[in-house]
N, C-alpha and C positions, 0 to 999 in steps of 0.2 A: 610877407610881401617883400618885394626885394626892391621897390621903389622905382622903376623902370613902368616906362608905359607900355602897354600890351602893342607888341607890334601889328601894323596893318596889314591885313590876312593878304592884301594883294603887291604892298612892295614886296610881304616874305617869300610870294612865288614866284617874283621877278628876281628875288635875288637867289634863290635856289634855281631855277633855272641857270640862271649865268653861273650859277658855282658848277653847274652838272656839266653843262658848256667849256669850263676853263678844265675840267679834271678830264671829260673824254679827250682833248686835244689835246691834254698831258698824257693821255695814254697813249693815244695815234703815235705821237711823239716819243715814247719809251717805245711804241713797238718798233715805229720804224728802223731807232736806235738800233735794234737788237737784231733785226734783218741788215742791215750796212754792218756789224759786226762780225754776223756768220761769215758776208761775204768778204768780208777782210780776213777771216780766219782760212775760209775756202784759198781765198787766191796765197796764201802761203806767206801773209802779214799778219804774227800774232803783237808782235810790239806796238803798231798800228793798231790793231783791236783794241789790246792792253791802255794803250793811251785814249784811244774813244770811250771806252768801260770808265776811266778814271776822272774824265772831263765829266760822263753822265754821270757821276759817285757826287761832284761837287755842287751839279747843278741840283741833282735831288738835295743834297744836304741848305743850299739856298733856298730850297721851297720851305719853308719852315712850315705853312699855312697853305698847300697843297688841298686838303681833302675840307681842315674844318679852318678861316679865316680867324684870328685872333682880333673880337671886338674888346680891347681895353677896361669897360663901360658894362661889361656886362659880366657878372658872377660867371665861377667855369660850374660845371655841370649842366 
């Protein structure tokens, strides 16, 4: 037992839900990224690209907890 009370079947689908919520519109968000970059590449601004590439490098590396939320409180595996 790992001392933790068994969570309640319906907060853990509300919070899955909103985790699948926050990761698609982190996707929408990386794609759109990546379409504004072609077009920056297109119109013959690769430094401009170069530097939007470098801004989205930082802000993924700020997502620490992107896909799986770090609970403190709770053993990993």
């Amino acid at each position: 037992m790992n001392g933790l009370p068994p969570p309640d079947p319906e907060a853990e689908i509300h919070r899955l839900a909103r985790e699948l919520e926050s990761a698609e519109a982190y996707e929408m968000r990386l794609r759109q990224l990546i379409v504004d970059v072609r077009d920056m590449l297109a119109d013959g601004q690769p430094a401009r690209a170069l530097s939007m590439l470098n801004d989205a490098l930082r802000t993924i590396d700020d997502q620490t907890d992107v896909v799986a939320p770090h609970d403190a409180k709770r053993p990993p595996g």
